[in-house]
PyMOL CGO cylinders between C-alpha atoms (Angstrom):
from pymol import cmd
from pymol.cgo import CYLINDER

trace = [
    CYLINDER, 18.71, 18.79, 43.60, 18.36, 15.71, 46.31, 0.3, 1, 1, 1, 1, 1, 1,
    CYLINDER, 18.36, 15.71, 46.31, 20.62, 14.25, 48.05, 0.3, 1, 1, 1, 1, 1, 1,
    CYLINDER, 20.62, 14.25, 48.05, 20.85, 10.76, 49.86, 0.3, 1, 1, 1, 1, 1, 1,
    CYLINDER, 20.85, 10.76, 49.86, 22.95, 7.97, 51.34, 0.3, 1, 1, 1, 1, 1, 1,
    CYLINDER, 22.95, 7.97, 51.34, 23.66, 4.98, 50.45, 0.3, 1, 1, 1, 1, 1, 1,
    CYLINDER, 23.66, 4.98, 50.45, 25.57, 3.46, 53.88, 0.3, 1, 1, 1, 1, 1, 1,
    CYLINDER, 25.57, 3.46, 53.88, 26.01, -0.10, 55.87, 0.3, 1, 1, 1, 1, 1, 1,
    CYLINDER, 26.01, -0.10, 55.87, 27.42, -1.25, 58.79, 0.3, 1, 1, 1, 1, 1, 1,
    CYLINDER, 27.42, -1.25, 58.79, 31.25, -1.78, 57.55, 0.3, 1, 1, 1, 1, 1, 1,
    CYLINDER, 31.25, -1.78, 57.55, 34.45, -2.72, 59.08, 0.3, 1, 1, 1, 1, 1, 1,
    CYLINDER, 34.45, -2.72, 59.08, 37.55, -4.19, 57.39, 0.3, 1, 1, 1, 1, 1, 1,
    CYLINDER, 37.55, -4.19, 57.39, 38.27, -6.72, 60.20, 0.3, 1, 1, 1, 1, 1, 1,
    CYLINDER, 38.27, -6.72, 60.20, 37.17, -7.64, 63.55, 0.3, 1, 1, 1, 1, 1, 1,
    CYLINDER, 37.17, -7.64, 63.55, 39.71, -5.50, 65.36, 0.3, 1, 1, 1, 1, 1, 1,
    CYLINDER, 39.71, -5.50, 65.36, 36.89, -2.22, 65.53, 0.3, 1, 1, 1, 1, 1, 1,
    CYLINDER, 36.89, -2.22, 65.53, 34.35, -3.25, 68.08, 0.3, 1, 1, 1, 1, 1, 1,
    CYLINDER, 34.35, -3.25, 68.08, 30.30, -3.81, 66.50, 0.3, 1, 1, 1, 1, 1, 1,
    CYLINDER, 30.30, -3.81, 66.50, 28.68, -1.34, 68.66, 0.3, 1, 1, 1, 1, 1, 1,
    CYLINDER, 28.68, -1.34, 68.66, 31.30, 1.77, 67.41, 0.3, 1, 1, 1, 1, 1, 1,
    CYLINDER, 31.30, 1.77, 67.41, 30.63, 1.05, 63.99, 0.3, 1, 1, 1, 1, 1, 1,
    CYLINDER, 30.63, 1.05, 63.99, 26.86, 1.05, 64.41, 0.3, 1, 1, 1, 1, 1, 1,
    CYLINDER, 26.86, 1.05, 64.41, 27.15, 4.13, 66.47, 0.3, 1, 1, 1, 1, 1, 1,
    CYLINDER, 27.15, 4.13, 66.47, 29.26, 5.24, 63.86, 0.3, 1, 1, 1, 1, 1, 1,
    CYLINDER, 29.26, 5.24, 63.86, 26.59, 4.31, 61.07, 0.3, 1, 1, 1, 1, 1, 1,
    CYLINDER, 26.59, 4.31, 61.07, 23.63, 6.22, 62.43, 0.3, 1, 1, 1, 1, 1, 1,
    CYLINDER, 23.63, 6.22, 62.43, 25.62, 9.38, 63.29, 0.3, 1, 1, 1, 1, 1, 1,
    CYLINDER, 25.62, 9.38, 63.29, 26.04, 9.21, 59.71, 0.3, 1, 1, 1, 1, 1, 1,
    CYLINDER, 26.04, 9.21, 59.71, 22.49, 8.91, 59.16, 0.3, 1, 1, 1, 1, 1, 1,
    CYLINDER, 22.49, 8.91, 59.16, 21.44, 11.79, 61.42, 0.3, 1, 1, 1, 1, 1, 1,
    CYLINDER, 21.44, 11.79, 61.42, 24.02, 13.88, 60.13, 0.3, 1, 1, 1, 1, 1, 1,
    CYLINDER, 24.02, 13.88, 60.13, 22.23, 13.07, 56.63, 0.3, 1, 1, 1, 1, 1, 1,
    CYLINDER, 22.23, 13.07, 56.63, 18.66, 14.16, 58.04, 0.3, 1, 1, 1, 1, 1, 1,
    CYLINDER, 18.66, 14.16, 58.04, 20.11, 17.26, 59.76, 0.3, 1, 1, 1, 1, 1, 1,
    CYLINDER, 20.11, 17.26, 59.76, 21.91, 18.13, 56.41, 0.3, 1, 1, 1, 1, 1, 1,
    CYLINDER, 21.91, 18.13, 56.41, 18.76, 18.07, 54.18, 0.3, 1, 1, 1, 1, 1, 1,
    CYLINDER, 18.76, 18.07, 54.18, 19.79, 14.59, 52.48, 0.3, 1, 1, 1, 1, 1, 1,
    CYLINDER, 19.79, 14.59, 52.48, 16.29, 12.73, 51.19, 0.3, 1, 1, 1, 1, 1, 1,
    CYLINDER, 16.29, 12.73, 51.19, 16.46, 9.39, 51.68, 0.3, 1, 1, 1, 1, 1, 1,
    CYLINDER, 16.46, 9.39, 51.68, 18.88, 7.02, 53.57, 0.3, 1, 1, 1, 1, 1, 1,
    CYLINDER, 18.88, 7.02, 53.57, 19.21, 3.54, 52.16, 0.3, 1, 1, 1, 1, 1, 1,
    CYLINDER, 19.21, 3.54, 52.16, 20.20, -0.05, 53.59, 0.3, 1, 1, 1, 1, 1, 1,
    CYLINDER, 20.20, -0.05, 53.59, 21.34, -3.01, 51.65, 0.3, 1, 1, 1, 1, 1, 1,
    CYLINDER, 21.34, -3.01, 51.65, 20.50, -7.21, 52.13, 0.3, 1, 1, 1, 1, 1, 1,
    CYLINDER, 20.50, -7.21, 52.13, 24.15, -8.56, 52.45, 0.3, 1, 1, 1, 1, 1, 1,
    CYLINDER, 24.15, -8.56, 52.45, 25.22, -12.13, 53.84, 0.3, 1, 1, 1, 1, 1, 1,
    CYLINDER, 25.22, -12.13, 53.84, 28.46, -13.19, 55.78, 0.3, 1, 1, 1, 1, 1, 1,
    CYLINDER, 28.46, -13.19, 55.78, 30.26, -10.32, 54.18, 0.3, 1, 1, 1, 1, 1, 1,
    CYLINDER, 30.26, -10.32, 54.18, 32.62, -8.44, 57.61, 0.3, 1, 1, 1, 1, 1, 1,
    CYLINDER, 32.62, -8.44, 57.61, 32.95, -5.47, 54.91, 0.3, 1, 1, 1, 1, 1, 1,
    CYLINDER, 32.95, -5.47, 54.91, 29.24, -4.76, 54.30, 0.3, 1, 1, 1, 1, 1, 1,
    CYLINDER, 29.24, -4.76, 54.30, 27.45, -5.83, 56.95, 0.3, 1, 1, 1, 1, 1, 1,
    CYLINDER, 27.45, -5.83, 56.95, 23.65, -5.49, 56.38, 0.3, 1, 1, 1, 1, 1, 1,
    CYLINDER, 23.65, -5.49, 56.38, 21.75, -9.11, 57.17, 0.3, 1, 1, 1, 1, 1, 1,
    CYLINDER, 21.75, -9.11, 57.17, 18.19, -7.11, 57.18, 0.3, 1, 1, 1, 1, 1, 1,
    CYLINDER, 18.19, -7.11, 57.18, 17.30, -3.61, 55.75, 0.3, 1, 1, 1, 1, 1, 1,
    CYLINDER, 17.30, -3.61, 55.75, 14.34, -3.75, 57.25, 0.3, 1, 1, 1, 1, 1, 1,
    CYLINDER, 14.34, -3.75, 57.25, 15.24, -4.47, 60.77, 0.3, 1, 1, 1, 1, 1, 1,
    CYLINDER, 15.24, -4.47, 60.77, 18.35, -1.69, 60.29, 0.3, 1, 1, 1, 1, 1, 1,
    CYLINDER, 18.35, -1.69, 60.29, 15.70, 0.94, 58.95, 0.3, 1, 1, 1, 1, 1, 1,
    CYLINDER, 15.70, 0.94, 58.95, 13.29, 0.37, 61.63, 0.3, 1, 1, 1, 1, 1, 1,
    CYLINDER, 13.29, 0.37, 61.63, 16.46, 0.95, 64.16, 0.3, 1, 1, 1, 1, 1, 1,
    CYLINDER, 16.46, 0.95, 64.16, 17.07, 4.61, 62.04, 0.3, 1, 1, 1, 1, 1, 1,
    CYLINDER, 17.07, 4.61, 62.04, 13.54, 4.99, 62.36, 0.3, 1, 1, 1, 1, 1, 1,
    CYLINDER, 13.54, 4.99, 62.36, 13.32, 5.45, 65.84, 0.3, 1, 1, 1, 1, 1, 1,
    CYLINDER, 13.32, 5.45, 65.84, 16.71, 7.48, 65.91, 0.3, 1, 1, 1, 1, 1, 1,
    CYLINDER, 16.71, 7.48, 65.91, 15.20, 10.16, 62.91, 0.3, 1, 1, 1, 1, 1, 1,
    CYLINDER, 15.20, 10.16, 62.91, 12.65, 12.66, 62.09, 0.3, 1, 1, 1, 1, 1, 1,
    CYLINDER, 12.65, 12.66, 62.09, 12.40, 13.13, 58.48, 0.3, 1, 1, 1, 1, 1, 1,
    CYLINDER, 12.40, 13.13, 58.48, 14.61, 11.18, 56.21, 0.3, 1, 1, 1, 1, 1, 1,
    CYLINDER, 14.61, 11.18, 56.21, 13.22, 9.07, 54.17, 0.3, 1, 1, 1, 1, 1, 1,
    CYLINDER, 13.22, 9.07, 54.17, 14.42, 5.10, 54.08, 0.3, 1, 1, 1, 1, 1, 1,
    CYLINDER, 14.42, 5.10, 54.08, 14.72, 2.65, 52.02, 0.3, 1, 1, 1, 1, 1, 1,
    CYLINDER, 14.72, 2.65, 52.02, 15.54, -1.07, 51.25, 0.3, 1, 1, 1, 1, 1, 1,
    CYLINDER, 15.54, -1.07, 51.25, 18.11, -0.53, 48.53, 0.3, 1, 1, 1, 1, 1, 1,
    CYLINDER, 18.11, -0.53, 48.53, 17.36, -3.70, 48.07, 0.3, 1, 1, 1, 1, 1, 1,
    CYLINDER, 17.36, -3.70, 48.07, 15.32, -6.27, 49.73, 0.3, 1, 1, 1, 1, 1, 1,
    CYLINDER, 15.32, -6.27, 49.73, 16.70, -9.89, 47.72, 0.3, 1, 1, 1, 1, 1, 1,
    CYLINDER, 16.70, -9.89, 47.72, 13.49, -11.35, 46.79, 0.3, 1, 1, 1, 1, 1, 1,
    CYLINDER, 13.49, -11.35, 46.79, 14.99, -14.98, 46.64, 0.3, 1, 1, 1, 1, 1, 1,
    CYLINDER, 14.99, -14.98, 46.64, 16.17, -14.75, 49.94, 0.3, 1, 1, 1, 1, 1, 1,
    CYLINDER, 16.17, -14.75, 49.94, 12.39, -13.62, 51.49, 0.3, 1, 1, 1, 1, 1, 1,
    CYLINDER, 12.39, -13.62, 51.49, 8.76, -14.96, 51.57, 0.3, 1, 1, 1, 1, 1, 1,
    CYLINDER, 8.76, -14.96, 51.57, 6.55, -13.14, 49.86, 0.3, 1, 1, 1, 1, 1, 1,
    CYLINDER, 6.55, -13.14, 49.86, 3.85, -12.67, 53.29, 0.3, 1, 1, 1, 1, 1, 1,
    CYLINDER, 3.85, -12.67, 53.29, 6.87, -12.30, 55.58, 0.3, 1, 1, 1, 1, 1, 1,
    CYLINDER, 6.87, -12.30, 55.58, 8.36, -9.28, 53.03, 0.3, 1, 1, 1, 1, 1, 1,
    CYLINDER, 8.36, -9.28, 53.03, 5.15, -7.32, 52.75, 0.3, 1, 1, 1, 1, 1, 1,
    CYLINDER, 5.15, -7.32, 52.75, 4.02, -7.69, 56.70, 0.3, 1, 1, 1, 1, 1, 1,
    CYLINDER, 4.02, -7.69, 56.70, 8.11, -6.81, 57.97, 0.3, 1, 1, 1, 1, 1, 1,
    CYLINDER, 8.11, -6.81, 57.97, 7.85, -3.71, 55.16, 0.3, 1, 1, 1, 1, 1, 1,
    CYLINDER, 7.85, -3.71, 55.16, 4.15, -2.88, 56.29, 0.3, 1, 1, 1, 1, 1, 1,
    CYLINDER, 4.15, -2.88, 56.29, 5.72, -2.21, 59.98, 0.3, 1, 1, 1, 1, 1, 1,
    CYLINDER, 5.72, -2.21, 59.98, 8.89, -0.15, 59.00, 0.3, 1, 1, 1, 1, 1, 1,
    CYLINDER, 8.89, -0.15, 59.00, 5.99, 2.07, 57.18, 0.3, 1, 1, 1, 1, 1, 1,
    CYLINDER, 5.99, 2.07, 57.18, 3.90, 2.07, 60.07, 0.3, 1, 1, 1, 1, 1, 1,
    CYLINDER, 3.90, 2.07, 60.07, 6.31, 2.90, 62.95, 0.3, 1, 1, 1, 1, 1, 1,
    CYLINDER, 6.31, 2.90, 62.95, 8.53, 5.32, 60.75, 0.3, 1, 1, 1, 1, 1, 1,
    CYLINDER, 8.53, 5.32, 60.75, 4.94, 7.19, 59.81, 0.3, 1, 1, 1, 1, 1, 1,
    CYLINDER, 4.94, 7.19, 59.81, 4.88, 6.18, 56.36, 0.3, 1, 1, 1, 1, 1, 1,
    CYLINDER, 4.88, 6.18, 56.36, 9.01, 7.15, 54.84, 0.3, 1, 1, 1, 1, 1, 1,
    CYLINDER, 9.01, 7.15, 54.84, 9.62, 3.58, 53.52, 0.3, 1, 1, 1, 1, 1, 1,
    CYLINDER, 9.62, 3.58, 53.52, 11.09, 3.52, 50.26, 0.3, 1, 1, 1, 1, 1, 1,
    CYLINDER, 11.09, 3.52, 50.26, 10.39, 0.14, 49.04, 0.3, 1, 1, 1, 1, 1, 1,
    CYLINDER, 10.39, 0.14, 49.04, 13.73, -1.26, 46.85, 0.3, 1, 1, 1, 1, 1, 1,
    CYLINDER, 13.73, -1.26, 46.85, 13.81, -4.93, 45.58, 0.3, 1, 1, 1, 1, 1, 1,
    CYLINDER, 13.81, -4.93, 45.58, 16.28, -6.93, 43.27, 0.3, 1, 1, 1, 1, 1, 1,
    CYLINDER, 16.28, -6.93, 43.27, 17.58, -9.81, 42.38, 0.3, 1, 1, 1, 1, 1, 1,
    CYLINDER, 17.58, -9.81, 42.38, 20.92, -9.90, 44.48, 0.3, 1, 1, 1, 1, 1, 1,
    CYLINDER, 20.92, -9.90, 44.48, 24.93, -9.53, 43.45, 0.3, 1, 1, 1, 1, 1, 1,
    CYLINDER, 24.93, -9.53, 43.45, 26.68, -12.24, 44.46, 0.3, 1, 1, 1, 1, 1, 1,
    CYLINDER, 26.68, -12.24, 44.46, 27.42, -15.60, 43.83, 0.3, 1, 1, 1, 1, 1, 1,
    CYLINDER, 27.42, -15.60, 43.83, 29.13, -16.69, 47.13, 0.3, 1, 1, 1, 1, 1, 1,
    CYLINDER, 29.13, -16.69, 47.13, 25.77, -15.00, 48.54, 0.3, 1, 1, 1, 1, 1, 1,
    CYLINDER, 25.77, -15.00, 48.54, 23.43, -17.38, 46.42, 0.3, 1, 1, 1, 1, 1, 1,
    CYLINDER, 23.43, -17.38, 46.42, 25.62, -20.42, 47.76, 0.3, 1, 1, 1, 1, 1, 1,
    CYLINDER, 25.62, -20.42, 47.76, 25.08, -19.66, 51.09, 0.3, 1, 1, 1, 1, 1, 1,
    CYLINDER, 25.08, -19.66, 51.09, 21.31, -18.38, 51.23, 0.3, 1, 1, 1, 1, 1, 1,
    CYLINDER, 21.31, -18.38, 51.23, 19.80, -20.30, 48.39, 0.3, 1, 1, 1, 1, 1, 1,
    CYLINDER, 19.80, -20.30, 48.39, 22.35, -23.43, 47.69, 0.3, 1, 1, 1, 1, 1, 1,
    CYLINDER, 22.35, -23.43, 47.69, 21.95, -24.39, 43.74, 0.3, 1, 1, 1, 1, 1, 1,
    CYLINDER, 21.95, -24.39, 43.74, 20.65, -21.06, 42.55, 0.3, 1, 1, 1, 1, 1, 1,
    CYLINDER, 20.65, -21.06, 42.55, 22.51, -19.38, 39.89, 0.3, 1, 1, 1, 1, 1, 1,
    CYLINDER, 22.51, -19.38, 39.89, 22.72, -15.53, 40.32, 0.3, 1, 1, 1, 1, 1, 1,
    CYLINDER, 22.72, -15.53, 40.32, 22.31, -15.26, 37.12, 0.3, 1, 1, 1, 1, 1, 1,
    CYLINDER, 22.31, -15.26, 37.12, 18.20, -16.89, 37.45, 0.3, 1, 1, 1, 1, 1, 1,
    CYLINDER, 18.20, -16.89, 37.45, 17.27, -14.77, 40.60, 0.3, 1, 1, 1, 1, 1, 1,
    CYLINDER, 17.27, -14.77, 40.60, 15.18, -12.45, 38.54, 0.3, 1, 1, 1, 1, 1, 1,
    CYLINDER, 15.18, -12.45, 38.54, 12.86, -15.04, 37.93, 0.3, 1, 1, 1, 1, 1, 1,
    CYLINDER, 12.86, -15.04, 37.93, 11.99, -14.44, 42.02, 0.3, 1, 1, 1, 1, 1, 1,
    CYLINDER, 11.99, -14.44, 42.02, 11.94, -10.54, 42.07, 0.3, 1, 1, 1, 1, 1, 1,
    CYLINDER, 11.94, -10.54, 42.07, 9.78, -10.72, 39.11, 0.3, 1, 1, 1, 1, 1, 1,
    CYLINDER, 9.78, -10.72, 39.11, 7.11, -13.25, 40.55, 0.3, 1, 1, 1, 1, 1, 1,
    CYLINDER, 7.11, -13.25, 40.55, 7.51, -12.02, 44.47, 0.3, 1, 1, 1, 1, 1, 1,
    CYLINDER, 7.51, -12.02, 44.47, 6.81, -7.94, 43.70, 0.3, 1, 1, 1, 1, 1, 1,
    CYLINDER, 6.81, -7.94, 43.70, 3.09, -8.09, 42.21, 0.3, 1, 1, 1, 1, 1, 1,
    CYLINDER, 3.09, -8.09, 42.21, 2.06, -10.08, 45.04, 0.3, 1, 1, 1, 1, 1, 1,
    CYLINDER, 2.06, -10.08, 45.04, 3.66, -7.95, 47.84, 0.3, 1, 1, 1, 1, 1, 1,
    CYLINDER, 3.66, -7.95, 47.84, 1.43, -5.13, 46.52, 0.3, 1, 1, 1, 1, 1, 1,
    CYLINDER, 1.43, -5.13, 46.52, -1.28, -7.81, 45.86, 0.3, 1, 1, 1, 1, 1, 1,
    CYLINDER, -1.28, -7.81, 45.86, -0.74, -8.60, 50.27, 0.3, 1, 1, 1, 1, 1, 1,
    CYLINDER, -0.74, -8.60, 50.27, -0.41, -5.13, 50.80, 0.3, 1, 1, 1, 1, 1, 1,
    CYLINDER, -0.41, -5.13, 50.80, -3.88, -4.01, 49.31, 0.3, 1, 1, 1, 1, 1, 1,
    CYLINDER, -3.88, -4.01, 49.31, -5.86, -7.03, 50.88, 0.3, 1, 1, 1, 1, 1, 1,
    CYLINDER, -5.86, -7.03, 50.88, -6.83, -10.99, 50.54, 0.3, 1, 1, 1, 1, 1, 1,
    CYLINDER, -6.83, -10.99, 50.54, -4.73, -13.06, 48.74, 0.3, 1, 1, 1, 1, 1, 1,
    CYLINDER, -4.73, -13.06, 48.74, -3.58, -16.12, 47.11, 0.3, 1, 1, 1, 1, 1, 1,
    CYLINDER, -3.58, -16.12, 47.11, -1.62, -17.30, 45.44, 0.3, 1, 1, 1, 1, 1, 1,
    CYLINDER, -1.62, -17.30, 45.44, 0.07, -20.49, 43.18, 0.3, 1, 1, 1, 1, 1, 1,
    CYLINDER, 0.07, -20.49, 43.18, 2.55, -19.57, 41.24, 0.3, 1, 1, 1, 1, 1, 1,
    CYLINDER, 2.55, -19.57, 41.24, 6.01, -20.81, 40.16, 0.3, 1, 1, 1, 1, 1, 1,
    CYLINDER, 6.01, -20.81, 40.16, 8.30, -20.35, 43.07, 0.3, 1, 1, 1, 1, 1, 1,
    CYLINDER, 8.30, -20.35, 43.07, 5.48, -19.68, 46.10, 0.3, 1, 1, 1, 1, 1, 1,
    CYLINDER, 5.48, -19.68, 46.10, 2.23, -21.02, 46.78, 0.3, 1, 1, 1, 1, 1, 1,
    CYLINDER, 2.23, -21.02, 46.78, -0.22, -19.96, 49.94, 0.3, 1, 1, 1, 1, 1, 1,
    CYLINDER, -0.22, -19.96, 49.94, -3.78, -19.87, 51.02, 0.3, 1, 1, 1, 1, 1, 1,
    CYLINDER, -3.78, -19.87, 51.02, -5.68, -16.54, 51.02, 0.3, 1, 1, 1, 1, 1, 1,
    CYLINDER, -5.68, -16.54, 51.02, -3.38, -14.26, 53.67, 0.3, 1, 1, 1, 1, 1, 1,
    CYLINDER, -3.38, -14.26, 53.67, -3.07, -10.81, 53.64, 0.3, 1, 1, 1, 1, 1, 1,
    CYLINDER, -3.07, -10.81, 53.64, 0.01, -8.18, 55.03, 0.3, 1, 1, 1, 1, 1, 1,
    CYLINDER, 0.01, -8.18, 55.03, -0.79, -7.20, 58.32, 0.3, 1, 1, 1, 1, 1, 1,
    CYLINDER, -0.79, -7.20, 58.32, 0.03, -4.73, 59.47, 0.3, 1, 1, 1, 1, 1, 1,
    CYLINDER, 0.03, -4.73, 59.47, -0.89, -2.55, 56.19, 0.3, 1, 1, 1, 1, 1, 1,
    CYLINDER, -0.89, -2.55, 56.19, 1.68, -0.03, 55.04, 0.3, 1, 1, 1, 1, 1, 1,
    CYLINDER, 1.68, -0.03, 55.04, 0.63, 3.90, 55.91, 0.3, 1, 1, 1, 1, 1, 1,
    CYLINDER, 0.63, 3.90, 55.91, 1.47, 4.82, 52.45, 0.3, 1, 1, 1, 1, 1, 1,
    CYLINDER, 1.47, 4.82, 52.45, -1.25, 3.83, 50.01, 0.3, 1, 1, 1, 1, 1, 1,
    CYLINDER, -1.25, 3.83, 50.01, -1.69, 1.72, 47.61, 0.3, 1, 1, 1, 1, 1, 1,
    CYLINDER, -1.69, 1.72, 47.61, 1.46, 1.16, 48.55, 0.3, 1, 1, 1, 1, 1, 1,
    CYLINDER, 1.46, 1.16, 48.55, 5.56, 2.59, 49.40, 0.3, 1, 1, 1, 1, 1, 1,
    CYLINDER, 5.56, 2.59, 49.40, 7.57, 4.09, 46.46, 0.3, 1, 1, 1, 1, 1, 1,
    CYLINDER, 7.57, 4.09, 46.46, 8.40, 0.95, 44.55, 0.3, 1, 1, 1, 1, 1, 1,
    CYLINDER, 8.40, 0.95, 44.55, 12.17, 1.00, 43.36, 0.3, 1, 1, 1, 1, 1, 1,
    CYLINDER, 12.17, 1.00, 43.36, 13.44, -2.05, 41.26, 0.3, 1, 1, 1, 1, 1, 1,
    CYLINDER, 13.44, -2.05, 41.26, 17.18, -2.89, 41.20, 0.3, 1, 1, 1, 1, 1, 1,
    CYLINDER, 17.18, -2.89, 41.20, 18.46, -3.18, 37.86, 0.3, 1, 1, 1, 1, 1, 1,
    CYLINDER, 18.46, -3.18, 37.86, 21.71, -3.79, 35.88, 0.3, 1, 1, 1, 1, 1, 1,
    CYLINDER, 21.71, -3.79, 35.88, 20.34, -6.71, 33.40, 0.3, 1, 1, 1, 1, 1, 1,
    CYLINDER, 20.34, -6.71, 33.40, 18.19, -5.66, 30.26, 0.3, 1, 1, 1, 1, 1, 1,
    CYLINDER, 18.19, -5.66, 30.26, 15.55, -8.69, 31.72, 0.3, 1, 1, 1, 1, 1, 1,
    CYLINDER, 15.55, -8.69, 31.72, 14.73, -6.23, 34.98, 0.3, 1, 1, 1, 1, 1, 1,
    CYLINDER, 14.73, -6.23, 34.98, 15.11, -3.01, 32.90, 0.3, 1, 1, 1, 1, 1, 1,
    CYLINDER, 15.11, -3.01, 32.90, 12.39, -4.05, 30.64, 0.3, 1, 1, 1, 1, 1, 1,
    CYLINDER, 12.39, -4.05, 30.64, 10.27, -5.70, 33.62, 0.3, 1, 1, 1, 1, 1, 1,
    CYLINDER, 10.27, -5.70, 33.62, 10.78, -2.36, 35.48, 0.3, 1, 1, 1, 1, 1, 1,
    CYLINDER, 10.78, -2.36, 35.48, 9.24, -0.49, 32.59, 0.3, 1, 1, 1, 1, 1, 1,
    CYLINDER, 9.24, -0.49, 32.59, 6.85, -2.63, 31.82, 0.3, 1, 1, 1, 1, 1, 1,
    CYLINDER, 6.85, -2.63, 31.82, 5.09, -2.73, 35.01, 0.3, 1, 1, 1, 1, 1, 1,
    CYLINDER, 5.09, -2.73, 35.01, 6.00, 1.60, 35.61, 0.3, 1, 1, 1, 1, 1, 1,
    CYLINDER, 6.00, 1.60, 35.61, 3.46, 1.65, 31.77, 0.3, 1, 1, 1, 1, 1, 1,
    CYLINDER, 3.46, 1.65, 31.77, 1.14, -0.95, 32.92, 0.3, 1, 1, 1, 1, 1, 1,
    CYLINDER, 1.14, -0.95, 32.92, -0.39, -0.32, 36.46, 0.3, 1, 1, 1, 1, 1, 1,
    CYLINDER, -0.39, -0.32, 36.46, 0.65, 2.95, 36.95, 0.3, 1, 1, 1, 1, 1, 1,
    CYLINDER, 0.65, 2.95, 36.95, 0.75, 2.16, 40.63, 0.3, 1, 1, 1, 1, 1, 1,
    CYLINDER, 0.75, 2.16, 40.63, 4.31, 4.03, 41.23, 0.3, 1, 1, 1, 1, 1, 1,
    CYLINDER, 4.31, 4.03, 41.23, 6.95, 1.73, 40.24, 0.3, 1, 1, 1, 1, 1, 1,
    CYLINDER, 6.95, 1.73, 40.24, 9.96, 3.67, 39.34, 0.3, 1, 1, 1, 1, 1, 1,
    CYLINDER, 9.96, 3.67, 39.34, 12.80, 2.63, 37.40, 0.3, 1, 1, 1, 1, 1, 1,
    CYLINDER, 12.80, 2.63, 37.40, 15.98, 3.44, 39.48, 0.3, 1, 1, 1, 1, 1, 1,
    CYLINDER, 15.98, 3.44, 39.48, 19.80, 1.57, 37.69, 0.3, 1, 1, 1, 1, 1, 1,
    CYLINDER, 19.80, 1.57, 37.69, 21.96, 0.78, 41.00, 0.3, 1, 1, 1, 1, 1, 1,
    CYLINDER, 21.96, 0.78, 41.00, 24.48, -0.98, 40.24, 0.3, 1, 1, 1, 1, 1, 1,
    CYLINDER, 24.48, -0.98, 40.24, 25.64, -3.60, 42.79, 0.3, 1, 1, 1, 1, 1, 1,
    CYLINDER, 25.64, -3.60, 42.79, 29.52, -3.46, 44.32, 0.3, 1, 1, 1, 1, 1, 1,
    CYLINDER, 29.52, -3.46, 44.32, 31.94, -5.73, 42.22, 0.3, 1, 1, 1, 1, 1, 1,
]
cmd.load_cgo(trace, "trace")
């Protein structure tokens, strides 16, 4: 059996001071590592005092150099919310300075008031039009030259740089709670055989 830990940087109010709860938070993380736990994982939250996690990637690399062992992992990056070339490169380092334990997690995002405030005008309810077109060309950036012109992002031939330590690529994990991502999820675990795994979390609220 594994074990592993889902955690943020969370307060109810201003009235406990920043630095004690992100003390707080990777005492918790160690104490995870130390007890045999897997895999610690991070969310992408905005302007939210009770689940405070503005970049996984940046709060992961900060574990990273406080850890051994454990495994992390974005759980999950919001792919409207990223470019696809700044995603794979900022992933590509967390693999590279944490000696390859990135668990790579993407979705489509939770909230509403989140949508209003990162990507004014987008319904929730669309985002996994995003995830869907942003994850074949992260692994597309992470294996070498690419362009691409699609839907929602266009660029010139570019490549992720650094490259990730794990090859092809880090664990892929999909969030999923609609039967659209499901069936994506599936599809692409059948169809390139490349690692994606099909993992249900279901967002808070």
């Amino acid at each position: 059996m594994k074990f592993q830990l889902a955690i943020n940087l969370e307060r109810l109010d201003d009235s406990r001071a920043m630095d004690d709860v992100a003390r707080h938070t990777l005492e918790m993380v160690q104490m995870a590592e130390e007890g045999g736990f897997t895999t610690a994982w991070a969310a992408e939250h905005h302007a939210l005092e009770m689940t405070i996690a503005p970049n996984p990637l940046q709060i992961l690399t900060w574990w990273a150099g406080h850890t051994d062992r454990i495994r992390l992992g974005t759980a999950v990056a919001v792919a409207a919310y990223w470019n696809p070339i700044k995603l794979a490169g900022e992933a590509a380092f967390l693999d590279l300075v944490s000696n390859g334990r990135l668990e790579f997690g993407i979705g489509s995002g939770a909230y509403q008031r989140e949508f209003d405030r990162m990507r004014p005008g987008l319904k929730q309810s669309d985002a996994w039009r995003y995830m869907q077109e942003m994850l074949p060309v992260l692994k597309e950036l992470w294996a070498g030259d690419y362009a691409h012109d699609g839907e929602l992002w266009s660029f010139p031939v570019s490549t992720s740089v650094p490259k990730p330590v794990q090859q092809p690529h880090p664990p892929i994990w999909v969030a999923a709670r609609s039967p659209i991502t499901f069936d994506y999820a599936y599809a692409n675990r059948i169809a390139d055989g490349l690692g994606v795994q099909l993992e249900s979390w279901i967002p808070e609220g």
